[in-house]
VEXPADO-77474 format. One record per residue: x negated, y negated, z of N, C-alpha, C, O in turn; residue in three letters. Coordinates in nm, 2 decimals. Layout:
BEGIN
X | Y | Z | X | Y | Z | X | Y | Z | X | Y | Z | ala
...
***
This chain:
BEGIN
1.52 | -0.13 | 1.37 | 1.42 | -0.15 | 1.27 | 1.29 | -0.19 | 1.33 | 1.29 | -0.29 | 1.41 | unk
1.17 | -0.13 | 1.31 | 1.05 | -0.16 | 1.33 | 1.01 | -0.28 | 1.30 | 1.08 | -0.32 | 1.21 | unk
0.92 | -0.36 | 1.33 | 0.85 | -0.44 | 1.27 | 0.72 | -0.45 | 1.31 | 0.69 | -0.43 | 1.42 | unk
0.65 | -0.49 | 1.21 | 0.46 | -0.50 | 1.23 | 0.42 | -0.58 | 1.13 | 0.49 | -0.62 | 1.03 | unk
0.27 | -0.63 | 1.20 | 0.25 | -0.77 | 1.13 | 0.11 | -0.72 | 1.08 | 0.11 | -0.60 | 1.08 | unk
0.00 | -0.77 | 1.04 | -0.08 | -0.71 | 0.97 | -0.19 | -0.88 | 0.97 | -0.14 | -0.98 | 0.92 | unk
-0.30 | -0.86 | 1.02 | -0.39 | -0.97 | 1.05 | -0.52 | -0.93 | 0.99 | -0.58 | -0.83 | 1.03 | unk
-0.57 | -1.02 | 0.88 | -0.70 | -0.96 | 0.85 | -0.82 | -1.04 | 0.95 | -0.79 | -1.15 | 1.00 | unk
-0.96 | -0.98 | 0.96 | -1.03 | -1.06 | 1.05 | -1.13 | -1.07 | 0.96 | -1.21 | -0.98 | 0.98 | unk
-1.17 | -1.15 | 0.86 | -1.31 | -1.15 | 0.78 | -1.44 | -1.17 | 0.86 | -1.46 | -1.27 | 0.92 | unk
-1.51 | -1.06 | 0.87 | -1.65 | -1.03 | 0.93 | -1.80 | -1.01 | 0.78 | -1.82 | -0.93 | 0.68 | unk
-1.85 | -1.10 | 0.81 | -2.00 | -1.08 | 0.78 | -2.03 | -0.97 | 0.77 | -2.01 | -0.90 | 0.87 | unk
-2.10 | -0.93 | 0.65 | -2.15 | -0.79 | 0.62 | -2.27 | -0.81 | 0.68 | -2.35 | -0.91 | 0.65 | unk
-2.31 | -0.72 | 0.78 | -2.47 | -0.71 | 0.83 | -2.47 | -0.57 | 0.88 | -2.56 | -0.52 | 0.94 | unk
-2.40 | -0.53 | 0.86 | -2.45 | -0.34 | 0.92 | -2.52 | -0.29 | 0.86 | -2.54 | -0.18 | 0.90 | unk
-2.58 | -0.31 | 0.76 | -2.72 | -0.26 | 0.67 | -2.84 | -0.33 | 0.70 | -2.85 | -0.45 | 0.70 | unk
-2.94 | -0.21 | 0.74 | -3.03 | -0.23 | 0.79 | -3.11 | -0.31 | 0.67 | -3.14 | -0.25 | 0.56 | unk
-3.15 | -0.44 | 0.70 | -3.30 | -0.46 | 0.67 | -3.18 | -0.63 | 0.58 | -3.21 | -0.75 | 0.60 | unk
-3.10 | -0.59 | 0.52 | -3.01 | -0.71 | 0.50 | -3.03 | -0.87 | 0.55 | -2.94 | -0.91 | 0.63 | unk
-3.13 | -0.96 | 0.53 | -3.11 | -1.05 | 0.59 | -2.96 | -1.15 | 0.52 | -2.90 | -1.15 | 0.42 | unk
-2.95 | -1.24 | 0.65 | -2.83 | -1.31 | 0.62 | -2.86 | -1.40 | 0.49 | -2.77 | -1.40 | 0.40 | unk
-2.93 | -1.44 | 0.48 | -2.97 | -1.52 | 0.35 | -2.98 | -1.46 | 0.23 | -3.00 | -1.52 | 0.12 | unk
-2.96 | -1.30 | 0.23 | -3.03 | -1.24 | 0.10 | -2.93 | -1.27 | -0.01 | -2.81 | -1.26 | 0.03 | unk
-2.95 | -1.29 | -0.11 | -2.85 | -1.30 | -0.23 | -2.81 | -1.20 | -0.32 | -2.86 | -1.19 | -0.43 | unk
-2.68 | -1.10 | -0.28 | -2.67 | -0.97 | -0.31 | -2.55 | -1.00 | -0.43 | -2.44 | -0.96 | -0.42 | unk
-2.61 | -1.06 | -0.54 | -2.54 | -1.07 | -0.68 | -2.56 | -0.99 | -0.72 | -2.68 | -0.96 | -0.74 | unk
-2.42 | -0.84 | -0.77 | -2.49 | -0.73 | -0.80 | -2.41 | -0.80 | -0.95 | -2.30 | -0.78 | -0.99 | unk
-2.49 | -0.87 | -1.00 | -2.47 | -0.86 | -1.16 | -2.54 | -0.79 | -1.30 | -2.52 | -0.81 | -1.42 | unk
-2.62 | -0.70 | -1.23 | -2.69 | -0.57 | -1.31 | -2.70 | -0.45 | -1.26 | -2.74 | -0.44 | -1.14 | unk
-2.68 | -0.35 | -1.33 | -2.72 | -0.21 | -1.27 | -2.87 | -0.17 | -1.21 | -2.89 | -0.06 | -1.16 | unk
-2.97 | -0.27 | -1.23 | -3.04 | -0.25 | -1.15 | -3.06 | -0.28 | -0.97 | -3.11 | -0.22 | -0.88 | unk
-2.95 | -0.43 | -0.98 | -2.92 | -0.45 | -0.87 | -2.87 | -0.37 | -0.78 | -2.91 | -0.35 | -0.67 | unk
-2.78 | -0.32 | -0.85 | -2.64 | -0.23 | -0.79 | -2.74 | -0.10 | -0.76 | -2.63 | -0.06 | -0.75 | unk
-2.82 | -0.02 | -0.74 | -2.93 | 0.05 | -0.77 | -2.97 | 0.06 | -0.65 | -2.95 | 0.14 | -0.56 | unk
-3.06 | -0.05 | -0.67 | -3.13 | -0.07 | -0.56 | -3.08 | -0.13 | -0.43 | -3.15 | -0.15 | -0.32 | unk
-2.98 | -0.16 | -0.44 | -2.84 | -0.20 | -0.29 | -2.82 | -0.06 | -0.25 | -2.83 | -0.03 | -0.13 | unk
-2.78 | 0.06 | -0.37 | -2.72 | 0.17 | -0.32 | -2.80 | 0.32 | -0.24 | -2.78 | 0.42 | -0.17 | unk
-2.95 | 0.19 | -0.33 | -3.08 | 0.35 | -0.28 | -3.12 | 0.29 | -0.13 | -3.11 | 0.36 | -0.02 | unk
-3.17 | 0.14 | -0.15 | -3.23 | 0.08 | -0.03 | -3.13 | 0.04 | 0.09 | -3.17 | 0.06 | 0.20 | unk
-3.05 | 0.00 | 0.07 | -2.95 | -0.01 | 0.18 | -2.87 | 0.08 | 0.21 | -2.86 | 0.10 | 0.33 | unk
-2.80 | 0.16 | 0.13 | -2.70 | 0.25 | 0.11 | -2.73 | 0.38 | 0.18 | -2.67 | 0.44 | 0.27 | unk
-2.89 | 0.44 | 0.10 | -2.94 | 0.58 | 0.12 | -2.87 | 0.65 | 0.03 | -2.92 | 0.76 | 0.03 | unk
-2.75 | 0.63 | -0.07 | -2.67 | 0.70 | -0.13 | -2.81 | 0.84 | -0.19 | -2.82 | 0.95 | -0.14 | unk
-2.86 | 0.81 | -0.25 | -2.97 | 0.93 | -0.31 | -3.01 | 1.02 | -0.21 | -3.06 | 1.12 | -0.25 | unk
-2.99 | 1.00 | -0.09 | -3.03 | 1.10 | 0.03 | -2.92 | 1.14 | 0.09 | -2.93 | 1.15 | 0.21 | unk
-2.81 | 1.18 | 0.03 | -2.70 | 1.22 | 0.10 | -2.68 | 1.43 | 0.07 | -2.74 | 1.52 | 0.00 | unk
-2.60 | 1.43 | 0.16 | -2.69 | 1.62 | 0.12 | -2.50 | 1.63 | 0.08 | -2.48 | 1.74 | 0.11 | unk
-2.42 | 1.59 | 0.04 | -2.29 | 1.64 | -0.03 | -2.29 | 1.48 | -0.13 | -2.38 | 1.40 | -0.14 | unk
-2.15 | 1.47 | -0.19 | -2.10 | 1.42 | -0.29 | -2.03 | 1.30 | -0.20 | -1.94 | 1.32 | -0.11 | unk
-2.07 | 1.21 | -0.22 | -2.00 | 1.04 | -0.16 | -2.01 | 0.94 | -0.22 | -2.11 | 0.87 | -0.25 | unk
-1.81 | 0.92 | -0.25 | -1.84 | 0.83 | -0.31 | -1.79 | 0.70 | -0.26 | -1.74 | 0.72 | -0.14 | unk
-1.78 | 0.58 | -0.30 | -1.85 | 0.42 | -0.23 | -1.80 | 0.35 | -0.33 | -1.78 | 0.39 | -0.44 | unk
-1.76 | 0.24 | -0.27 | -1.69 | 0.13 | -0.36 | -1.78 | 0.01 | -0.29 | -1.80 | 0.02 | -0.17 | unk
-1.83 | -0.12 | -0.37 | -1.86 | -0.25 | -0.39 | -1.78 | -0.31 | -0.39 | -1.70 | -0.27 | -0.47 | unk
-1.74 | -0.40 | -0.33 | -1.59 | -0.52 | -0.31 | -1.73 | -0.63 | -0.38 | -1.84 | -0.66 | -0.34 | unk
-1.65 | -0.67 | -0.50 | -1.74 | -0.82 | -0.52 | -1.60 | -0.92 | -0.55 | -1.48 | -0.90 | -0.58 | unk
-1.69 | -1.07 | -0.52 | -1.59 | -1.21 | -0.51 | -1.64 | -1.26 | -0.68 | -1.71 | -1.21 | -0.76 | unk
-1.55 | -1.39 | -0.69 | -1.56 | -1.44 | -0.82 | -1.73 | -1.44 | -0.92 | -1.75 | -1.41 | -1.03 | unk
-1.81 | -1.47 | -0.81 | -1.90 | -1.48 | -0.83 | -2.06 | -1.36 | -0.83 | -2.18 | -1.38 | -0.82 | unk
-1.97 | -1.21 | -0.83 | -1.99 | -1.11 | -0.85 | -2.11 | -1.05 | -0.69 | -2.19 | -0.96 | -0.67 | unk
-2.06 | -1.16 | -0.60 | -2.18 | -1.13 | -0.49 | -2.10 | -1.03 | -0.40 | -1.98 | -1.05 | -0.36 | unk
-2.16 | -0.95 | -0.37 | -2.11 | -0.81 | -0.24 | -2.03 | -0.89 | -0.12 | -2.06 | -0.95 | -0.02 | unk
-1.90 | -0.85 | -0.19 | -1.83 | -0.89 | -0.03 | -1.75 | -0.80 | 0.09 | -1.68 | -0.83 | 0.19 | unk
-1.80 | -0.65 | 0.02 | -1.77 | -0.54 | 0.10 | -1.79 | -0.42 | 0.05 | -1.78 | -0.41 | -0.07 | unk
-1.84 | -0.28 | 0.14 | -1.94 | -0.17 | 0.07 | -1.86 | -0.08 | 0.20 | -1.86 | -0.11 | 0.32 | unk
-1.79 | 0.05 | 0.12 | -1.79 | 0.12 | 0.24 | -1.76 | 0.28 | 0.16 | -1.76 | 0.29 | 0.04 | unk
-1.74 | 0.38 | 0.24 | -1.76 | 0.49 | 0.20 | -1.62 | 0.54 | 0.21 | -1.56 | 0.54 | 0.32 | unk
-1.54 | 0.59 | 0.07 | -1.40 | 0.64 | 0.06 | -1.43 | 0.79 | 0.08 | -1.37 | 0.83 | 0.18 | unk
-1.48 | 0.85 | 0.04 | -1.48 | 0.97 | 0.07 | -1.59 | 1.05 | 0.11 | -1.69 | 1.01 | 0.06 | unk
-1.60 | 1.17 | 0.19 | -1.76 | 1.24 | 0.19 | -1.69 | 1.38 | 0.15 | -1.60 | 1.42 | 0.22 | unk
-1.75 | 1.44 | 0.03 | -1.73 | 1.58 | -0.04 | -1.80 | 1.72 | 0.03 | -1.84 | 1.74 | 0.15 | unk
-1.81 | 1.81 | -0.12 | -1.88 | 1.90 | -0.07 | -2.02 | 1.90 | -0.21 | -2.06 | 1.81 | -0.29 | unk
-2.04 | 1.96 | -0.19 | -2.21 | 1.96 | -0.26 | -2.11 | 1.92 | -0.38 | -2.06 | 1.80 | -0.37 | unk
-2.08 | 1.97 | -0.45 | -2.01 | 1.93 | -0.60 | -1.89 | 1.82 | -0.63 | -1.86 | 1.79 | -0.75 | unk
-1.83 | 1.78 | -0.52 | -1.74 | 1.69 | -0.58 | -1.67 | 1.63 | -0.47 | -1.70 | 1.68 | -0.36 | unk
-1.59 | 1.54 | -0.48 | -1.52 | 1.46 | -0.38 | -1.39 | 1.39 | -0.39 | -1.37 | 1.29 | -0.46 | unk
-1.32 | 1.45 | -0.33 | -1.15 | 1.38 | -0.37 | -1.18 | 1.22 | -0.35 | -1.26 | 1.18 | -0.26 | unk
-1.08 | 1.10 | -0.47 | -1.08 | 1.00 | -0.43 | -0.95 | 0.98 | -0.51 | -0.91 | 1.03 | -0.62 | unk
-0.88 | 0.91 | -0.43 | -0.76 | 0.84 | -0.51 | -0.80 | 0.73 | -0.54 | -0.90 | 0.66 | -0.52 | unk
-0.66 | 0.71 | -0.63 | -0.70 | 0.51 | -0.67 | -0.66 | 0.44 | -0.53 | -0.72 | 0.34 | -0.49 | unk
-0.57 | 0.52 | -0.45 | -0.46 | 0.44 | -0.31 | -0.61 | 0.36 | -0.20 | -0.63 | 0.24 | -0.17 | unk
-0.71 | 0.50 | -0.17 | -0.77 | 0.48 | -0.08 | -0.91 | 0.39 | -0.12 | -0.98 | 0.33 | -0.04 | unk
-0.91 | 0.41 | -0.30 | -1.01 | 0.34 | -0.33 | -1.01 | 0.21 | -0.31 | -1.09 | 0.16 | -0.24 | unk
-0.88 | 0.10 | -0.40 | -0.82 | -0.03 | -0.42 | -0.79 | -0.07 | -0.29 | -0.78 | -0.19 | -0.26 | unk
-0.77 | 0.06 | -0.16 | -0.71 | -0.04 | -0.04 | -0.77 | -0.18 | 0.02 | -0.71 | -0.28 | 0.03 | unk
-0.93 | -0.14 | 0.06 | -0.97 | -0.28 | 0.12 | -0.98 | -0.33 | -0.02 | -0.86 | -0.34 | -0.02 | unk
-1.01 | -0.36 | -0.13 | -1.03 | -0.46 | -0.27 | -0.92 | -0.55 | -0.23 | -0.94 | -0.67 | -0.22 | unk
-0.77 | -0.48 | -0.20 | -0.66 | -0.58 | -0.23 | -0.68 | -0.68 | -0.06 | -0.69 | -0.80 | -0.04 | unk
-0.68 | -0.55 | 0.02 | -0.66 | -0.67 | 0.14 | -0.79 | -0.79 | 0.14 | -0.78 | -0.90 | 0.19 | unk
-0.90 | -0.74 | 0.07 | -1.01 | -0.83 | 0.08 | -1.03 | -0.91 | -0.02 | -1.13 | -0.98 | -0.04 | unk
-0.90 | -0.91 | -0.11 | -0.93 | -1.00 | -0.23 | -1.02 | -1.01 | -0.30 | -1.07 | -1.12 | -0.34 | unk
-1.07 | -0.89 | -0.33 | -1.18 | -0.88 | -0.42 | -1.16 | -0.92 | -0.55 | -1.05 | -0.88 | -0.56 | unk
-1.20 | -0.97 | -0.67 | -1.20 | -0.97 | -0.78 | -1.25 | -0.87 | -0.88 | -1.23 | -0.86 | -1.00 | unk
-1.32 | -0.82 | -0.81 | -1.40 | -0.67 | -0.88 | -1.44 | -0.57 | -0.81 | -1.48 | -0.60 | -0.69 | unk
-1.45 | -0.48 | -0.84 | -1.56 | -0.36 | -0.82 | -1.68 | -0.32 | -0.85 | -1.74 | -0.39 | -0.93 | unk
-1.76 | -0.20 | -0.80 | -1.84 | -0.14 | -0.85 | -1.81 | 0.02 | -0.79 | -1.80 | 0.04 | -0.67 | unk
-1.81 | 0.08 | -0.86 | -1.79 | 0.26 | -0.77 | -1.92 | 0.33 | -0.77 | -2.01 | 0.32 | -0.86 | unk
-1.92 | 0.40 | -0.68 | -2.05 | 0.48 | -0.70 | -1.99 | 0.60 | -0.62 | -1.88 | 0.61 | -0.55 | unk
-2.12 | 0.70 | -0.66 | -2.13 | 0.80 | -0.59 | -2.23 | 0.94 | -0.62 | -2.23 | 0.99 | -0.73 | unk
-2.26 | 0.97 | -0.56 | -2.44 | 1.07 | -0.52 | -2.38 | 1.19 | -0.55 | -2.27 | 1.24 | -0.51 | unk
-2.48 | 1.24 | -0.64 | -2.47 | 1.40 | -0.69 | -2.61 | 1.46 | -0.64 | -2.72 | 1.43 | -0.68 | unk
-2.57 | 1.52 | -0.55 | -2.68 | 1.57 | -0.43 | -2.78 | 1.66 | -0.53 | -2.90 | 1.67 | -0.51 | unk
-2.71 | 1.71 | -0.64 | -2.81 | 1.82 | -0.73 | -2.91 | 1.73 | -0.78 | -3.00 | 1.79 | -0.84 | unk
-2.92 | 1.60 | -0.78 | -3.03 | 1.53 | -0.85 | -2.99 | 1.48 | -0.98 | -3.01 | 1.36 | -1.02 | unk
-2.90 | 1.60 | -1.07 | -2.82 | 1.57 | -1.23 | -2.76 | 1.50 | -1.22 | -2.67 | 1.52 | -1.13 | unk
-2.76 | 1.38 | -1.28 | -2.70 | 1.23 | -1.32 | -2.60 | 1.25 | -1.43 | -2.59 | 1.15 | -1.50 | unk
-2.56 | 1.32 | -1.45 | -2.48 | 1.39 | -1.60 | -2.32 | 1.39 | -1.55 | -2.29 | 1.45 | -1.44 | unk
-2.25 | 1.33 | -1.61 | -2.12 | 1.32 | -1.54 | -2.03 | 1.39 | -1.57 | -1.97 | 1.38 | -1.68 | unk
-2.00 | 1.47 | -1.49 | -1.89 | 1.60 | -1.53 | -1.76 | 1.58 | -1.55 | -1.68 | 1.51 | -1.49 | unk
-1.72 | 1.68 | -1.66 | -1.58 | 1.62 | -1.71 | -1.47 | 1.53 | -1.56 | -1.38 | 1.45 | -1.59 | unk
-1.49 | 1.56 | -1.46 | -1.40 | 1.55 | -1.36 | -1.45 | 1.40 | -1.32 | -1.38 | 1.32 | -1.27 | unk
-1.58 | 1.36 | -1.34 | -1.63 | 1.26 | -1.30 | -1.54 | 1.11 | -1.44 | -1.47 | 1.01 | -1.43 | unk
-1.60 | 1.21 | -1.55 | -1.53 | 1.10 | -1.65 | -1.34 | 1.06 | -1.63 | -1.28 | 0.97 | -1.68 | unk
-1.29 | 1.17 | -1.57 | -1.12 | 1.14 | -1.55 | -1.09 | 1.10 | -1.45 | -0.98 | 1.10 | -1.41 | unk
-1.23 | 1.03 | -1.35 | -1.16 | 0.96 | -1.20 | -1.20 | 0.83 | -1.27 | -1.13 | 0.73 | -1.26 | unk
-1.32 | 0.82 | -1.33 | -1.33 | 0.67 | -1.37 | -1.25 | 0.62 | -1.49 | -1.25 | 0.50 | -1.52 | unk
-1.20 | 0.70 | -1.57 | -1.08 | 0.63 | -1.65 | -0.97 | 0.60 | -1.59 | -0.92 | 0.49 | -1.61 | unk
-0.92 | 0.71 | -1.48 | -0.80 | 0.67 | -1.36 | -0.87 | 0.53 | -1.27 | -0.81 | 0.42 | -1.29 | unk
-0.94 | 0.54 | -1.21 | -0.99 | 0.42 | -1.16 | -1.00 | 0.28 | -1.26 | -0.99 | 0.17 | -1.21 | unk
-1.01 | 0.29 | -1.33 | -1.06 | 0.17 | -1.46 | -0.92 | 0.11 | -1.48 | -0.90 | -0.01 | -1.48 | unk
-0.80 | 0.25 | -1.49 | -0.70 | 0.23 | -1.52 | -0.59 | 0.13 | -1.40 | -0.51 | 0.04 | -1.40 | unk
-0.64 | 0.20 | -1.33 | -0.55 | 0.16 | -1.17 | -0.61 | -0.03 | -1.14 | -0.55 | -0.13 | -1.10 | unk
-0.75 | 0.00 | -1.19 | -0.78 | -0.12 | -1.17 | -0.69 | -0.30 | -1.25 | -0.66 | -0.41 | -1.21 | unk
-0.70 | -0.23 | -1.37 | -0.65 | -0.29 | -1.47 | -0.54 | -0.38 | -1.43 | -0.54 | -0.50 | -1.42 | unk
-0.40 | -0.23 | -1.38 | -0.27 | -0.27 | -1.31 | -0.30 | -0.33 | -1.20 | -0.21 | -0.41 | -1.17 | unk
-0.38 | -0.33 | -1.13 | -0.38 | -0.39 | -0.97 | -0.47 | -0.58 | -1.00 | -0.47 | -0.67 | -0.91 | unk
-0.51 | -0.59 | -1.11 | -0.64 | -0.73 | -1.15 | -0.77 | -0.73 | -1.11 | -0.86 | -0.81 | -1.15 | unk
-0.79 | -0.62 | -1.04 | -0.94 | -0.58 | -0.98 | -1.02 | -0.50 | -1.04 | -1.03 | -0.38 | -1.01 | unk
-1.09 | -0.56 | -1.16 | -1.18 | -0.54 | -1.28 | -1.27 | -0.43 | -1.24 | -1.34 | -0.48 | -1.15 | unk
-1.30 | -0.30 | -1.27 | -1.36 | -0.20 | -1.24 | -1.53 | -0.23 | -1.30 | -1.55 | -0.18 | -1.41 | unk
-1.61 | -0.28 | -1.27 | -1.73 | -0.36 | -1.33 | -1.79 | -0.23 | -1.42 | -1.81 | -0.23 | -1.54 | unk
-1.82 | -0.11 | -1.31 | -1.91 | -0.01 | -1.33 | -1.90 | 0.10 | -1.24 | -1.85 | 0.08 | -1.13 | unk
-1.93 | 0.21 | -1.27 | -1.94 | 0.33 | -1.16 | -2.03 | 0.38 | -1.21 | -2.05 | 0.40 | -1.33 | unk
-2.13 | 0.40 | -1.09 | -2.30 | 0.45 | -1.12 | -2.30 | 0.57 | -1.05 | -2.25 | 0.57 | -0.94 | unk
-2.34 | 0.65 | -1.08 | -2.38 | 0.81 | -0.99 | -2.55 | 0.77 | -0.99 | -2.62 | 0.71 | -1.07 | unk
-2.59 | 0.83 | -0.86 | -2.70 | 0.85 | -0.83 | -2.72 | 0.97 | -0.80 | -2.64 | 1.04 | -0.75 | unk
-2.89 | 1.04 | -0.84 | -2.92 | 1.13 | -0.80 | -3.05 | 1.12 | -0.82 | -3.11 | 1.03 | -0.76 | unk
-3.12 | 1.22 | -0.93 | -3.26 | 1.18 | -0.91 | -3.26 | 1.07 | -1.06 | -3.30 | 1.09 | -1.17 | unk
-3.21 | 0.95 | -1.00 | -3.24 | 0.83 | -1.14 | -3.09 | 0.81 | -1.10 | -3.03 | 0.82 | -0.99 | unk
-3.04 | 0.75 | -1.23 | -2.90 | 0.69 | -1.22 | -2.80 | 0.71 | -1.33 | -2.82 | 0.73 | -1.46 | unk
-2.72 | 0.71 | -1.28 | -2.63 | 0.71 | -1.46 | -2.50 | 0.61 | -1.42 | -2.44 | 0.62 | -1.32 | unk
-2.46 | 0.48 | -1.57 | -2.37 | 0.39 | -1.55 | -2.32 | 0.39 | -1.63 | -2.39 | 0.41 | -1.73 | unk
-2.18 | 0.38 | -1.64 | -2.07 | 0.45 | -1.73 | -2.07 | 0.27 | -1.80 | -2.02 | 0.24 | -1.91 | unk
-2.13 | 0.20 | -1.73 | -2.13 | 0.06 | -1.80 | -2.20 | 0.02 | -1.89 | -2.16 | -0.04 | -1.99 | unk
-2.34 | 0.05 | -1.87 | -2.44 | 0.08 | -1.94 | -2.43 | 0.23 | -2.08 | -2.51 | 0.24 | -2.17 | unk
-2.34 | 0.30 | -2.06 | -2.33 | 0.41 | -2.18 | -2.21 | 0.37 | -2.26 | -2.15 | 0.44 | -2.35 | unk
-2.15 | 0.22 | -2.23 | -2.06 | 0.18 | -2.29 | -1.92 | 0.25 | -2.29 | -1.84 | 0.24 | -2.39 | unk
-1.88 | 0.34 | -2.16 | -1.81 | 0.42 | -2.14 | -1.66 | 0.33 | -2.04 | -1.53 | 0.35 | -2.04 | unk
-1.77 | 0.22 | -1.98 | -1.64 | 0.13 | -1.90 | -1.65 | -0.03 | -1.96 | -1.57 | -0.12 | -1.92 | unk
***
């Protein structure tokens, strides 16, 4: 029988450029979440479909940002498996999802609205509150803000 042990190493988010250590990244509005995704992220300048999960702590501040998937111009596989993975190991208490519709249309396509009910849903079961999922393109669109999540 195999055995393996599993060690997490918590590291300081600084790999985004311009991020100082002091900055206070409470994304508790969709404007926030916005301007983390345009100004740090680049998500709006992406030339296919990528979508990105937000790891936030009790206190709704960014405690991890990374990229689950990179698509093709129109769409991008994401499961709940690969989305919730770091949330659980990183004890996140919430989310935020995103992801870049390279055509600029912020309009969420039937396929967009059945990953974030599946995601909302998975979240539910797992305790890791799905806050919001914002598509960016040319502007933004939040399924939180359209009273959709």
């Amino acid at each position: 029988m195999n055995k393996c042990t599993l060690k997490m190493i918590r590291e300081e988010i600084t790999d985004y450029d311009g991020i100082e250590d002091n900055e206070d990244w409470t994304l508790n509005s969709v404007d926030n979440v916005v301007r983390f995704l345009t100004t740090y992220a680049g998500l709006h300048e992406e030339p296919e479909e990528v979508f990105c999960v937000i790891g936030l702590n009790t206190k709704h501040k960014l405690t991890d940002f990374w990229v689950v998937s990179r698509g093709s111009l129109n769409e991008s596989l994401v499961t709940p498996r690969e989305a919730f993975k770091r949330l659980i190991i990183g004890n996140s208490l919430a989310c935020i999802l995103a992801h870049s519709h390279p055509s600029g249309d912020v309009t969420p396509s039937p396929c967009d609205m059945k990953m974030t009910k599946r995601m909302t849903d998975a979240g539910k079961l797992l305790g890791i509150e799905v806050l919001d999922h914002v598509i960016i393109g040319d502007g933004f669109y939040s399924f939180a803000r359209e009273g959709i999540i």
